[in-house]
C-alpha atoms as one frame of an Amber mdcrd trajectory, in Angstrom:
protein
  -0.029   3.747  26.850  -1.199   1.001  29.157  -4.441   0.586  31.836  -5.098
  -1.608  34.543  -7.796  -4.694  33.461  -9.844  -6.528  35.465  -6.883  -9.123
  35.234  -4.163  -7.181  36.302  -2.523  -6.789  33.093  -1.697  -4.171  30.736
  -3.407  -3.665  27.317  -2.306  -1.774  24.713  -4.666  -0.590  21.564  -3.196
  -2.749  18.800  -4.833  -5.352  20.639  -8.245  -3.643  20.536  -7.477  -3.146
  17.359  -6.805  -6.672  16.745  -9.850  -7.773  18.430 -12.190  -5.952  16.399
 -10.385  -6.556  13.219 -10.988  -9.949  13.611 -14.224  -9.884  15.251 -13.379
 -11.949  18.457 -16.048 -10.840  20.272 -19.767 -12.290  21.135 -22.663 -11.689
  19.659 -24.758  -9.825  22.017 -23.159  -6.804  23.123 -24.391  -3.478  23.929
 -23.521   0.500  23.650 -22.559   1.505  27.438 -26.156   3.232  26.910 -27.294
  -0.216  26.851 -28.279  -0.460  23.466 -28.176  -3.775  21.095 -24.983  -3.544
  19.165 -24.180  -5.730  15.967 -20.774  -6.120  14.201 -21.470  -6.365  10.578
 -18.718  -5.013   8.998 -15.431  -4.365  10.787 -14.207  -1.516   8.243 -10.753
  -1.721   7.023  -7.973  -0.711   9.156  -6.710   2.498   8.399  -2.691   3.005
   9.255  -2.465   7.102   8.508  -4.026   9.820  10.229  -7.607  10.172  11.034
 -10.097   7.008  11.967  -8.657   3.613  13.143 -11.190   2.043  10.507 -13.017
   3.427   7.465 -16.340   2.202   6.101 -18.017   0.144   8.653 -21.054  -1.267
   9.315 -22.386  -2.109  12.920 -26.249  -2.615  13.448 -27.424  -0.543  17.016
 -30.680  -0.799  18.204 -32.720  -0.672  14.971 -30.317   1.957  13.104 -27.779
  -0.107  10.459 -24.703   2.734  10.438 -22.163   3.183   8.109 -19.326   5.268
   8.476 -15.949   5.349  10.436 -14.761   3.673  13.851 -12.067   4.779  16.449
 -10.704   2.889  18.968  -8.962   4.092  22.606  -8.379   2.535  25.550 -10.782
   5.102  27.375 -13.551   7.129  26.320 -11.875   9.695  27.846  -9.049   9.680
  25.140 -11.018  11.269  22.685 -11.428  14.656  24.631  -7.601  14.445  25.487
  -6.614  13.913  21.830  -9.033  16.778  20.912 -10.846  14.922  18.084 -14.220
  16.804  19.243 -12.479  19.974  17.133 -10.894  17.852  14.324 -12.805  17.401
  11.018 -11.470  14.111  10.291 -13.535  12.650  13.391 -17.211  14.083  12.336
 -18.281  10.958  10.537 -16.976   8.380  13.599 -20.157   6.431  14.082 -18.930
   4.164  17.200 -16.339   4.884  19.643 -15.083   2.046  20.627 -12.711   1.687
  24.076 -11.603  -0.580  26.229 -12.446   1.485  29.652 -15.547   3.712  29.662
 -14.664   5.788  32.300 -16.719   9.020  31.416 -19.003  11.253  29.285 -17.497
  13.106  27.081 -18.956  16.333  24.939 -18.571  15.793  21.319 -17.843  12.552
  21.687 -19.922   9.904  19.083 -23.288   9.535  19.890 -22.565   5.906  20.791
 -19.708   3.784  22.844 -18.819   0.585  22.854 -16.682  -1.029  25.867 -14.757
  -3.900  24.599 -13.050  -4.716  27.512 -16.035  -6.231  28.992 -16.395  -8.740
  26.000 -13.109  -9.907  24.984 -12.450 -13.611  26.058  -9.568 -13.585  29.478
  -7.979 -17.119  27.713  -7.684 -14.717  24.655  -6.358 -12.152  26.688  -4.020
 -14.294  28.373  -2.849 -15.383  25.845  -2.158 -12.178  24.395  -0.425 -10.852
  27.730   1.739 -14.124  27.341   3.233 -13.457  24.133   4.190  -9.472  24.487
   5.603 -10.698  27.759   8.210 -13.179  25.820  11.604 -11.883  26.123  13.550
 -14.334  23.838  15.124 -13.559  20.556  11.355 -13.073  19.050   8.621 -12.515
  21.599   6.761 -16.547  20.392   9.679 -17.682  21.321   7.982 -20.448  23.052
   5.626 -21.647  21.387   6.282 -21.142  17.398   6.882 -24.678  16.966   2.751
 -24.673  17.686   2.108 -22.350  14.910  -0.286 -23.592  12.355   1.958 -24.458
   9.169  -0.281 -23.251   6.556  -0.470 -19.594   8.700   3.589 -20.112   8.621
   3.995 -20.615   5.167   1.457 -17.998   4.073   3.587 -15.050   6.212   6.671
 -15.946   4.577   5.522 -15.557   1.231   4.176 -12.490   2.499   7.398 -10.804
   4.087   9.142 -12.184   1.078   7.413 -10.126  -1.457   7.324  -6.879   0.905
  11.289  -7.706   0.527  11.814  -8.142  -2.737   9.412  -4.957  -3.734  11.686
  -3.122  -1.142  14.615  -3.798  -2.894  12.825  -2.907  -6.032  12.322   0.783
  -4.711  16.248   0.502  -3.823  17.006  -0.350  -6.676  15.309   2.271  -8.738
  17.037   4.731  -6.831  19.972   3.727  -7.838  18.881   4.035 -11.540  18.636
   7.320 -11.203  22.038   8.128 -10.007  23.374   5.769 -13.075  21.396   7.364
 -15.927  19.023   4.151 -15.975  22.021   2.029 -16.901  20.725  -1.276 -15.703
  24.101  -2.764 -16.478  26.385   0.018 -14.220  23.606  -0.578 -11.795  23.978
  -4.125 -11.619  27.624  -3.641 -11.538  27.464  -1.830  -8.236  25.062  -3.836
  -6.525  27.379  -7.019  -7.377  30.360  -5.545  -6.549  28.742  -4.629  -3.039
  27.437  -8.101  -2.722  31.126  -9.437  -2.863  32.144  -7.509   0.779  29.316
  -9.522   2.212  27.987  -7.436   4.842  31.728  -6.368   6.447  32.925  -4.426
   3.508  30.011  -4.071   1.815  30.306  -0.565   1.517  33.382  -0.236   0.626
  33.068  -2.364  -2.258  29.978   0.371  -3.454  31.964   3.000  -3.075  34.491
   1.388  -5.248  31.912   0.685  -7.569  30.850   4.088  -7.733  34.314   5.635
  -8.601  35.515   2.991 -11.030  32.596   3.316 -13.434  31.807  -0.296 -15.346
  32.335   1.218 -18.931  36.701   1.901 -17.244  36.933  -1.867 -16.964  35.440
  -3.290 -19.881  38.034  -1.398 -22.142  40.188  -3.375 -20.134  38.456  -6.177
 -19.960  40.704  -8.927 -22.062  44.206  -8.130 -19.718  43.265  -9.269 -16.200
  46.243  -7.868 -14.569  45.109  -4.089 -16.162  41.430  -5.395 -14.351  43.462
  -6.054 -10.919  45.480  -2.532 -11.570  42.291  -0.312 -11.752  40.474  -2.318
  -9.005  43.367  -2.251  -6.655  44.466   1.181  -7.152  41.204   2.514  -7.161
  40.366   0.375  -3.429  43.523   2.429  -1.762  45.242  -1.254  -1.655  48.079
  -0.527  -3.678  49.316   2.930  -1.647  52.439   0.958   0.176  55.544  -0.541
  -0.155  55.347  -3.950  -2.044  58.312  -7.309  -1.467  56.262  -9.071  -4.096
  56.970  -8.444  -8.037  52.729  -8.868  -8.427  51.406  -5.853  -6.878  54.392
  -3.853  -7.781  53.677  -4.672 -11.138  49.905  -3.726 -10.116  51.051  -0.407
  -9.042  53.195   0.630 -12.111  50.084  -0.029 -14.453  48.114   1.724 -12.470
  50.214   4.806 -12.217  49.569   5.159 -15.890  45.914   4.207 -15.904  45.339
   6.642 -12.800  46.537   9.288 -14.877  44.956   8.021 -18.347  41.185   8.472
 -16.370  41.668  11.189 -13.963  41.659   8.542 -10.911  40.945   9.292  -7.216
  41.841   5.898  -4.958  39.831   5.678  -1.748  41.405   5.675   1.182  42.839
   2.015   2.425  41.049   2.429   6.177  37.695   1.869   4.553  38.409  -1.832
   4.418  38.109  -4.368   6.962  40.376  -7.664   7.339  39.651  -8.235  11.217
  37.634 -11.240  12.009  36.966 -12.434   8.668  38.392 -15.783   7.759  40.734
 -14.913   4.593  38.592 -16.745   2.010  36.412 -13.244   2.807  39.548 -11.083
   2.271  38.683  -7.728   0.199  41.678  -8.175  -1.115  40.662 -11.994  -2.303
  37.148 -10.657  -3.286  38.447  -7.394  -5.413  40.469 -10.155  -7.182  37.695
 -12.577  -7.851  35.457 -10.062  -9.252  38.408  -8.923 -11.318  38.444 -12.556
 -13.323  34.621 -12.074 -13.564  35.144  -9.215 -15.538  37.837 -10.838 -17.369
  35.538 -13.227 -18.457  32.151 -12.193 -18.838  31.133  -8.659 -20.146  27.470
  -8.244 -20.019  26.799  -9.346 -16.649  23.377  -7.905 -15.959  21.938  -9.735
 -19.527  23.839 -13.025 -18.538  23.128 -13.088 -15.263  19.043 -12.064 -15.156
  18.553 -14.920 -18.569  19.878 -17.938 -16.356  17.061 -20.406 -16.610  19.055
 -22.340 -13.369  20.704 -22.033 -10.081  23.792 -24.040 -12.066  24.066 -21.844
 -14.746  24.283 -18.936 -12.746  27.302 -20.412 -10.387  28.815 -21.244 -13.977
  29.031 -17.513 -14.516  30.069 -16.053 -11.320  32.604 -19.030 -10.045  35.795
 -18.094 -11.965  39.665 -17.965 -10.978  41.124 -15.405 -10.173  44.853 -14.418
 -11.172  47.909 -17.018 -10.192  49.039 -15.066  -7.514  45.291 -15.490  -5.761
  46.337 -19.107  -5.572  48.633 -19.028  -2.299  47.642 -15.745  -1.310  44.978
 -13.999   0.262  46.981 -10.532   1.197  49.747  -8.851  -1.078  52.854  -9.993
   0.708  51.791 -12.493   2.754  51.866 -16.240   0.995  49.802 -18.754   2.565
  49.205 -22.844   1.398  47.779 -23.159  -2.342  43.728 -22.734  -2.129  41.105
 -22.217  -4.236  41.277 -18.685  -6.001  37.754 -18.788  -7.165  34.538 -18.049
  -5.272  33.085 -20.967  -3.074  29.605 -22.073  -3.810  28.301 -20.281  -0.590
  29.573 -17.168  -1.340  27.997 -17.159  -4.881  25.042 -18.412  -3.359  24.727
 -14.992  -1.224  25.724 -13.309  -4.190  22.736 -14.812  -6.136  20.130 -14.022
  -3.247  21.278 -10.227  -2.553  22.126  -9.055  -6.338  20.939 -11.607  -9.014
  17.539 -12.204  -7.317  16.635  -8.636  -6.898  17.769  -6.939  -9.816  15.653
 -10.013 -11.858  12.663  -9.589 -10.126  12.830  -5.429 -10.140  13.577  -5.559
 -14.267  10.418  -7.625 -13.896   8.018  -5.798 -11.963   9.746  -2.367 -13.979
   8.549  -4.174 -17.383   5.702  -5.575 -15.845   7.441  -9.082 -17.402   5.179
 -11.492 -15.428   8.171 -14.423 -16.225  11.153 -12.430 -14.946   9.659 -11.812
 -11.515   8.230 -15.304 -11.245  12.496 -16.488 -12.137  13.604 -14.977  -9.506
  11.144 -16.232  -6.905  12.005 -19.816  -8.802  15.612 -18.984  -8.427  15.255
 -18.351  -5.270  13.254 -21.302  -3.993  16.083 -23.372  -5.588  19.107 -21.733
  -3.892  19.659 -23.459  -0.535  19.255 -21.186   3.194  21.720 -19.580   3.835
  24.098 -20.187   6.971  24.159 -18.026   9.796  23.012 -17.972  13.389  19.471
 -16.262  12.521  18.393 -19.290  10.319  19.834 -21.848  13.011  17.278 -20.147
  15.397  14.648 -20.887  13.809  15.893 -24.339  13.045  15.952 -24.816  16.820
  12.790 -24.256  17.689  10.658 -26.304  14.506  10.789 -24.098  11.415  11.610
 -26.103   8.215  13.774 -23.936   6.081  15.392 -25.860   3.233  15.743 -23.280
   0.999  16.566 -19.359   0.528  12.865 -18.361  -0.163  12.504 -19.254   3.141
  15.354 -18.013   5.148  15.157 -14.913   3.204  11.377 -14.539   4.343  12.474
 -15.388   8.031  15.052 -12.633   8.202  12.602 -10.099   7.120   9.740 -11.282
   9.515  12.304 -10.584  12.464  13.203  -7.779  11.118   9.682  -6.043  10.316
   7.656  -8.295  12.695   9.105  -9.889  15.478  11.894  -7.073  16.436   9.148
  -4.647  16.734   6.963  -6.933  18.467   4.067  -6.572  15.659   2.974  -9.949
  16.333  -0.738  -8.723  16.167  -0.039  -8.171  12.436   1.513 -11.285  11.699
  -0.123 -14.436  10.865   1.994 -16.783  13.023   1.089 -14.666  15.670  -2.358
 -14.928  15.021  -2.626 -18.420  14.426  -1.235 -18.661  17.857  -3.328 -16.950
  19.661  -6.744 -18.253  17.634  -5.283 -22.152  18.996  -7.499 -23.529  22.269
């Protein structure tokens, strides 16, 4: 909901909000009755139901109240959102709007019009950045932020992310009997289909349980059988002897466990470069297995980013070496994952699951190792991060561009730039 200000613009009530919250208003205001107003307290901002802000404490006349604010952007809001018959309103001690524009019965006792104390460079300001319509509405002018207010918002969207991934991931706990280890498993078997076949790679997860594969844990080709077979992969006509052998061992297997492959359309091969191949990736997690069977206790006690690359870079099978389809040969490569790819594999399984057994333990040290670990892991690559680039943000490492895809995500693509410090520091500069 918009009005019409003495500039011409529209005004929404965050920014009242905002105003008040921050108390960028003079001193010497008055009630629309014309009576001395003071701002002592501001209250605290209440997001629910109810009051825009509890407890506050404004000074009018000679009266010091104490009690509850709400805001609108005219007094004649609070007849037309029928707070004069809602309990929750009874102990509002100022109504504060932008526009008086009448009386209103029931009503608080007192009104404040903001509108005719707010500062127009402020306002201008204000109208200037909800009117940018690049990729994030500062667009223009975040190279002017002040760095301390930038560096204190991403540490702030980076530990709403990482606690949001800690409510994730104890929902998946209970679907796998608090096994941290099978949970693990499936968020690292997700994190190899990168965001493409990410799915697919949890739903794999979730029908080849961990405890299958580490009975076959020492014969990598049974590893590639029950991964394969299970994907869908293997449900075709084969030239090469590797994935027919695949598909007689898993014959037996499928039978051995009561096995029900997925279907083979759930994976995607179009426009990925073949190093990102499911069929690649199922491989390379197959000679992780093969080598390493307590993942979640290895992987959440490296002390380094080095150690942790140690663990998860391994080769896969011979064949992996000049192929990156069944069938189809291609020049001799690398069969192993490349450091990037680890990298994201660190920042979107490793990380998390350290910092949530952590904060589930309350373990002060894990937590703080994964915000270590991932201060030490460099950015990632992608057009997001080389936005920012662009336009003056320093981002060197994954703390950061981690923290930068969550601001645009929470902040910027829902324009809450009131609520973010970067904004703010913005609009507090001359």
């Amino acid at each position: 909901m918009v009005i019409t200000t003495k500039t011409k613009q529209a005004v929404k009530e965050d920014f009242i909000y905002y105003v008040w919250q921050f108390r960028l208003v003079p001193d010497g205001m008055k009630t629309v009755d014309g009576e001395p107003i003071e701002l002592i307290n501001p209250g605290v901002r209440n997001n629910d139901s109810g009051p825009d802000f509890f407890n506050a404490r404004v000074r009018i006349g000679e009266t010091l109240w104490a009690g509850n604010v709400e805001m609108h952007l005219r007094t004649s809001d609070w007849e037309r959102h029928q707070h004069s018959t809602d309990k929750a309103y009874q102990n509002v001690i100022l109504h504060v709007v932008f526009q008086h524009d009448t009386t209103v019965t029931g009503a608080p006792i007192h009104t404040l019009e903001i509108g005719s104390y707010i500062d127009l460079a402020l306002e201008a300001k204000y109208q200037e950045l909800m009117a940018g319509k690049g990729t994030v509405p500062c667009e223009a002018v975040v190279n002017k932020a002040d760095l301390m207010a930038v560096e204190s918002m991403l540490t702030r969207v980076t530990a709403h992310r990482l606690e949001e991934r800690y409510h994730r991931i104890s929902q998946m706990l209970t679907t796998t009997s608090m096994s941290w280890e099978e949970a693990f498993y499936q968020r690292l078997l997700r994190s190899f289909g990168l965001r493409v076949n990410a799915d697919a790679m949890e739903m794999l997860a979730r029908t080849m349980p961990l405890s299958v594969l580490l009975r076959h844990r020492d014969n990598l080709m049974q590893l590639e059988a029950l991964l394969f077979g299970q994907s869908g992969l293997l449900n075709k006509t084969f030239s090469d002897s590797w994935p027919r052998q695949l598909q007689n061992e898993f014959s037996f297997l499928q039978r051995k466990y009561s096995l029900r492959p997925l279907d083979e359309s759930i994976w995607r091969f179009a426009r990925l470069r073949p190093p990102s191949f499911p069929t690649l990736r199922i491989a390379q997690f197959a000679g992780l297995i093969h080598q390493h069977d307590r993942l979640f206790s290895q992987l959440t006690t490296v002390q380094t980013v080095d150690e942790a690359l140690r663990i998860l870079i391994n080769p896969a099978s011979d064949y992996w070496q000049t192929h990156y389809r069944f069938d189809l040969q291609s020049p001799e490569h690398q069969s192993g994952l490349g450091k990037d790819q680890a990298y994201l594999i660190l920042i979107n399984a490793v990380v998390p699951f350290l910092f949530a057994w952590g904060h589930d333990r309350a373990d002060d040290g894990a937590a703080e190792k994964a915000i270590s670990l991932l201060s030490t892991i460099p950015a990632e690559k992608n057009n997001e991060i080389e936005f920012w680039k662009t336009h003056g943000i320093t981002i060197t490492s994954a703390f950061q561009s981690q923290a930068l895809l969550e601001l645009k995500r929470t902040y910027c693509d829902k324009r809450r730039c009131l609520d973010c410090q970067i904004g703010h520091s913005l609009l507090k500069k001359n």
